[in-house]
TORKOL-4160 file (C-alpha; in steps of 0.2 Angstrom, whole numbers, padded with zeros to 4 digits, m for minus):
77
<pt num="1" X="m0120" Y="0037" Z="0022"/>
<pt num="2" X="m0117" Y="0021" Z="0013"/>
<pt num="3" X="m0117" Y="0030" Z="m0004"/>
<pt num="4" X="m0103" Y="0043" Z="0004"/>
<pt num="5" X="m0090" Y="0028" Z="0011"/>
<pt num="6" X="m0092" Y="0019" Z="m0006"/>
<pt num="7" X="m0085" Y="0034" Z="m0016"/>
<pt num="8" X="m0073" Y="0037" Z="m0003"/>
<pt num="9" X="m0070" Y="0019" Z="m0003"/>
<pt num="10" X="m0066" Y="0019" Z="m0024"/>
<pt num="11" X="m0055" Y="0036" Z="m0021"/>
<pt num="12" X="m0045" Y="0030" Z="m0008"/>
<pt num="13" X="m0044" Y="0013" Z="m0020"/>
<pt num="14" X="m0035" Y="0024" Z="m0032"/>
<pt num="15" X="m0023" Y="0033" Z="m0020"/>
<pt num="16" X="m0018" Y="0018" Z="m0013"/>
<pt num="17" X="m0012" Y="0012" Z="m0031"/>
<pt num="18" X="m0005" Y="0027" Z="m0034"/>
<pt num="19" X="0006" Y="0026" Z="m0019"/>
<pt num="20" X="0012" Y="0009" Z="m0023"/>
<pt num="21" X="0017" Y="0013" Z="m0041"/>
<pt num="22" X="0027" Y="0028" Z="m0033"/>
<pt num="23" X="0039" Y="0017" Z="m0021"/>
<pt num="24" X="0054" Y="0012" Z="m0026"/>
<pt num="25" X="0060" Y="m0002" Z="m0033"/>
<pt num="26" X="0070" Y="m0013" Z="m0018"/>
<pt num="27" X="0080" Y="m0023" Z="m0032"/>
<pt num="28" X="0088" Y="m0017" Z="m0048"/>
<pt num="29" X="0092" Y="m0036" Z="m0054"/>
<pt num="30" X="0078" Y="m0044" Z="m0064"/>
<pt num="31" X="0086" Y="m0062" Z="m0061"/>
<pt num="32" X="0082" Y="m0068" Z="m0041"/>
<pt num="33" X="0096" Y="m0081" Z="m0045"/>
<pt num="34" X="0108" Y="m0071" Z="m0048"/>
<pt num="35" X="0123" Y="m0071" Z="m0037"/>
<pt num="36" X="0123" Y="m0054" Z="m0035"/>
<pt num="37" X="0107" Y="m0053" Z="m0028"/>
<pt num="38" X="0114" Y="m0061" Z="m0009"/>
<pt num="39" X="0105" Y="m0048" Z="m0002"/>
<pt num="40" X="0088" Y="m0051" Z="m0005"/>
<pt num="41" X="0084" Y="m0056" Z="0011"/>
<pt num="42" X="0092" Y="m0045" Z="0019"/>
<pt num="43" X="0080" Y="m0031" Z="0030"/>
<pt num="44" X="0088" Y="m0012" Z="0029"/>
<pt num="45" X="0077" Y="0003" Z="0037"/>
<pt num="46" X="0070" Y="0013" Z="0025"/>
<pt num="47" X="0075" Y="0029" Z="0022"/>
<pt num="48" X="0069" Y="0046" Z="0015"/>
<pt num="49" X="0055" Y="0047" Z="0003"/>
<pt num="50" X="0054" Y="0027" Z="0006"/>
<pt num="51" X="0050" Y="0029" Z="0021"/>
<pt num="52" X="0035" Y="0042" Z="0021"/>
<pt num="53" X="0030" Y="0032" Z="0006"/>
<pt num="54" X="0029" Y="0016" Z="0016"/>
<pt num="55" X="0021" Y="0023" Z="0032"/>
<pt num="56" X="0007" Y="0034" Z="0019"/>
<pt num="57" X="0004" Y="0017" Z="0009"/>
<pt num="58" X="0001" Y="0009" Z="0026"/>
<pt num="59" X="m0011" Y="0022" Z="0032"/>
<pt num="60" X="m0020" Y="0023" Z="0018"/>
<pt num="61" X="m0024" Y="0004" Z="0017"/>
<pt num="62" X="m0025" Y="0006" Z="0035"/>
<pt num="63" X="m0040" Y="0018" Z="0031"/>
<pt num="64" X="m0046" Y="0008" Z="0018"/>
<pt num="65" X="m0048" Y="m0008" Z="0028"/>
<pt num="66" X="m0060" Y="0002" Z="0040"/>
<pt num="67" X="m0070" Y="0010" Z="0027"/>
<pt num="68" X="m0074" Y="m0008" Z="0019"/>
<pt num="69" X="m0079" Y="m0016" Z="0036"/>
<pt num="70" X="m0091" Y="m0001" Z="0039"/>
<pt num="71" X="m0097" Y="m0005" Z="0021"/>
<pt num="72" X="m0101" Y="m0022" Z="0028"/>
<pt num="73" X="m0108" Y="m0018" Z="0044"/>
<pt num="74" X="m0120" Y="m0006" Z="0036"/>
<pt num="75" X="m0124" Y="m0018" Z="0021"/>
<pt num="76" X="m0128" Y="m0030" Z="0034"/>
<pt num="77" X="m0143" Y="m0018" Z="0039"/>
């Protein structure tokens, strides 16, 4: 049992990277102090692919986060 959440701990590891390096990027400008940039704080709803990109990155870790505590719980044994 532990053997089988700690591979499916490392695979989900690299899905969840995998996921974060598909988002897209939120600000085209690499200077923050630009003048330009007045909307960086500014929260718009994701859209589209960012969206279900989002909500599978936050499942995932979701998932992920579970997995790790059981890891611990059973280590703990």
């Amino acid at each position: 049992m532990y053997n089988l959440l700690l591979t499916i701990l490392l695979v989900l590891s690299v899905v969840i990277m995998i996921a974060i390096f598909m988002q897209p990027t939120k600000n085209q400008s690499s200077n923050v102090f630009d003048a330009s940039s007045g909307d960086l704080f500014e929260r718009s709803k994701a859209r589209g692919f960012e969206a279900v990109m989002q909500r599978l990155t936050g499942i995932l870790v979701f998932f992920w986060l579970a997995i790790a505590l059981a890891l611990t719980v059973l280590s703990s044994r």
